[in-house]
N, C-alpha and C positions, 0 to 999 in steps of 0.2 A: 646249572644255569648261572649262579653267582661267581662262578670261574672263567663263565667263557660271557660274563660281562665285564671283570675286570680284564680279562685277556683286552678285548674290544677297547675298553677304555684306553687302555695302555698302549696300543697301535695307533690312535687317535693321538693321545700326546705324542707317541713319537715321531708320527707323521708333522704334527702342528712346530716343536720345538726341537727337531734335530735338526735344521737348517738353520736355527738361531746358535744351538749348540756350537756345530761348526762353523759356524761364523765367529763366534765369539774364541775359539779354540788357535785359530789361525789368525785372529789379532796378538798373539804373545810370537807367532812365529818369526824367527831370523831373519826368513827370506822371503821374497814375494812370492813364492812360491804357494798354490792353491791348493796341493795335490802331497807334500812331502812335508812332514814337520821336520824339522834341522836344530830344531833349539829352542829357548825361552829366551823372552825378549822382552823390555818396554818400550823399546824405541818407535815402536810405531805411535803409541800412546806421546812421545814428547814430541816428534814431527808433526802429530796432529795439532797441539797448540802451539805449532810455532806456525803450521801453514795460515800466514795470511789470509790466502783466496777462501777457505771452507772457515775459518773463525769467523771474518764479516757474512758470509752467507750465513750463519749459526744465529750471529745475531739480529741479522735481519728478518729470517723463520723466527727469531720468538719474538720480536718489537711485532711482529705480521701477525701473530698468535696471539699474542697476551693481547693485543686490541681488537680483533676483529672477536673473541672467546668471550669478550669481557662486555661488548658493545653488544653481541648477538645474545646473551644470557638476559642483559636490561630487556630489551627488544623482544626475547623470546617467553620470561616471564613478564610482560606487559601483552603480548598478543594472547596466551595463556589465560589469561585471567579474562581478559575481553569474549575469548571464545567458551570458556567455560560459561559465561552468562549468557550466550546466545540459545536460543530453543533448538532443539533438535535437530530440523531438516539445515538451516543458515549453518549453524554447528560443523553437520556432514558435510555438505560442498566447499566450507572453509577449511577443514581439515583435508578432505581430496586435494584441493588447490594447494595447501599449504605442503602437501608431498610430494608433489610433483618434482619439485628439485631432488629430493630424494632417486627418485625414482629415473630422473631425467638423465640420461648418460653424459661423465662430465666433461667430453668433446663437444659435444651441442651447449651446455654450459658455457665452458671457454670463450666458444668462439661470438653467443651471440651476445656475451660480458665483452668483449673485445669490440666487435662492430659498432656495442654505445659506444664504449668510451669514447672507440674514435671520433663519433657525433658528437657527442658532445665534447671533445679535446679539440676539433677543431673551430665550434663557434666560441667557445668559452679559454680558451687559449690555455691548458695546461697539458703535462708529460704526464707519461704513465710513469705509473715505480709507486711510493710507500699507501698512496690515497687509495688508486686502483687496484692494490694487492689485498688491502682492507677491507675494500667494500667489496668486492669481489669474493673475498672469504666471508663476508658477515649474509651475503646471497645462502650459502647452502649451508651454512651454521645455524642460521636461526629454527630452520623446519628439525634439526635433531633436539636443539631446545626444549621448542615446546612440546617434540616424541618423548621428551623424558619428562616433563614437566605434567601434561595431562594426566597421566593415572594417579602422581597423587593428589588430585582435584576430586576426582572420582573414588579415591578411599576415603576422603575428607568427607567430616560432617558437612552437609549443605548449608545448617543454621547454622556455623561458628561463627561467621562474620558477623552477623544480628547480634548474637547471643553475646558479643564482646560490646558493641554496642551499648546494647541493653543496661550492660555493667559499667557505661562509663566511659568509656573508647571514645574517641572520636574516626570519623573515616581514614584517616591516613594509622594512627595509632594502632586501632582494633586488625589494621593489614600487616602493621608488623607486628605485632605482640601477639597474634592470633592464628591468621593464615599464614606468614612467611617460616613461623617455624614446623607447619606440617607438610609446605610443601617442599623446604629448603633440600630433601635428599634429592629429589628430581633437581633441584637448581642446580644441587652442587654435580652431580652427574652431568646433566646438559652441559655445564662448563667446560667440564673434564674432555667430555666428548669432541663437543666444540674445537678448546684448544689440539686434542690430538689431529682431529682431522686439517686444520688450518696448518698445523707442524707436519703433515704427513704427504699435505697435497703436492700434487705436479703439475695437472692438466691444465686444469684453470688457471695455476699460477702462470704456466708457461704464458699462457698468453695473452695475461693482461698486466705482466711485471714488466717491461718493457726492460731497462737496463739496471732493473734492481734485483741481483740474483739471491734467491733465497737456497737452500742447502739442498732442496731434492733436486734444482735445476743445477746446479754445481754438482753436483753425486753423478747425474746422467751425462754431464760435459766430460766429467774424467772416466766415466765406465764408458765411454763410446770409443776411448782411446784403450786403457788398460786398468781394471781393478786394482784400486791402492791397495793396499793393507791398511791404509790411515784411513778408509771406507770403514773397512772392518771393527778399526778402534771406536772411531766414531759412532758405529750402530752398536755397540758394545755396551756406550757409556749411554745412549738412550734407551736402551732395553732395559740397562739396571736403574733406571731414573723414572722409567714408566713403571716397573714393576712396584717400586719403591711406595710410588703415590697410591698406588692401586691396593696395597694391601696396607700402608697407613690409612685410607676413606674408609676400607672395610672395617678395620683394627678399631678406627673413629664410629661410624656408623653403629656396630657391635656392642657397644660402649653404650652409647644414645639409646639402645634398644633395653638394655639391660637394667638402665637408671628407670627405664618408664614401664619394668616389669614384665616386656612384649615377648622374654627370653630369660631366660638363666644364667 
């Protein structure tokens, strides 16, 4: 049984990351070629930062990211906290409503982010591009927030907040000194989240960036004609960039765990 559970396991990662594999194998390759290795190479790795067109998109995905990640995390532990205080039943149908973006398919999303803005872009006289790319992502970033945010409310003592109080706290103090550090693993997760899915999106983006292209709507302009290789570079260097974070939080996390004896 324990054989033909790692078997299983092991057909599962190779399904998950042997298309990152070669992807990442075919960015060192000579040629553009998808199908034939001919050689080892960097050049695709220096054409990518010399191409103009995908470096401002690059930076326009993380100025769209680092703010809508950073703005939806305030927002999400603030709606957090308000609904953990709510009774039960208000609680339930604020949480339903609050997933429905979740759950929402994000063409219905896009488009009906698109129809305000126009409303409002027409009475109030502004363009689409960095505003509408932002709040547009801070719509379906905040409900992953507070998804990762609630449970640890619900692992948390009920009385901590009082009980800092009690000692002397005042309200804002007793919130950080007391609550913000049992729930900060869900903050810092909701972030993480946040920022990937804001870096990762297209749908939405498409159609409320107007003529502000961020890197998945540049990635799709140039695969509609012919897969770079400097695509491949590109997803290369953010697969080792996500990996990185991901197991420094855990590496961090582990740490945290260990000091306050929850682990070994």
């Amino acid at each position: 049984m324990k054989k033909l559970s790692k078997l299983y396991l092991a057909l599962v990662m190779l399904f998950l990351y042997a298309p990152i594999f070669v992807l990442i194998v075919f960015s060192f390759n000579t040629t553009k070629s998808h199908t034939i290795l001919s050689g080892f190479t960097f050049d695709w790795y220096i054409r990518l930062f010399n191409n103009r067109l995908i470096m401002s998109s690059l930076l326009n995905t993380i100025i769209v990211a680092v703010a809508a990640s950073v703005c939806s995390t305030i927002l999400g532990t603030a709606a957090a906290i308000g609904i953990n205080n709510m009774k039960k039943l208000p609680r339930t149908v604020v949480m339903n409503v609050t997933n429905m973006p979740i759950i929402n398919p994000e063409i219905v999303t896009g488009v009906s982010l698109m129809l305000l803005f126009v409303f409002f872009a027409a009475r109030m006289h502004f363009e689409f591009g960095y505003v509408t790319l932002i709040l547009a992502h801070i719509t379906f970033d905040v409900p992953y927030v507070i998804l990762n945010i609630m449970p640890k409310f619900r692992q948390m003592d009920p009385n901590l907040y009082e009980a800092a109080q009690d000692l002397g706290c005042g309200p804002v103090s007793a919130f950080f000194k007391a609550v913000l550090p049992e729930i900060m693993p869900g903050v810092v997760s909701g972030f993480l989240m946040a920022f990937t899915f804001s870096l990762d999106d297209f749908v939405v983006s498409y159609f409320t960036s107007g003529t502000t292209q961020t890197l998945p709507i540049t990635i799709y302009s140039m695969t509609r004609r012919k897969i770079s290789p400097e695509i491949n570079a590109l997803s290369t260097i953010i697969f080792i960039v996500v990996v990185v974070v991901i197991v420094t939080k855990n590496l961090i996390e582990r740490r945290n765990l260990r000091r306050r004896g929850v682990i070994k």
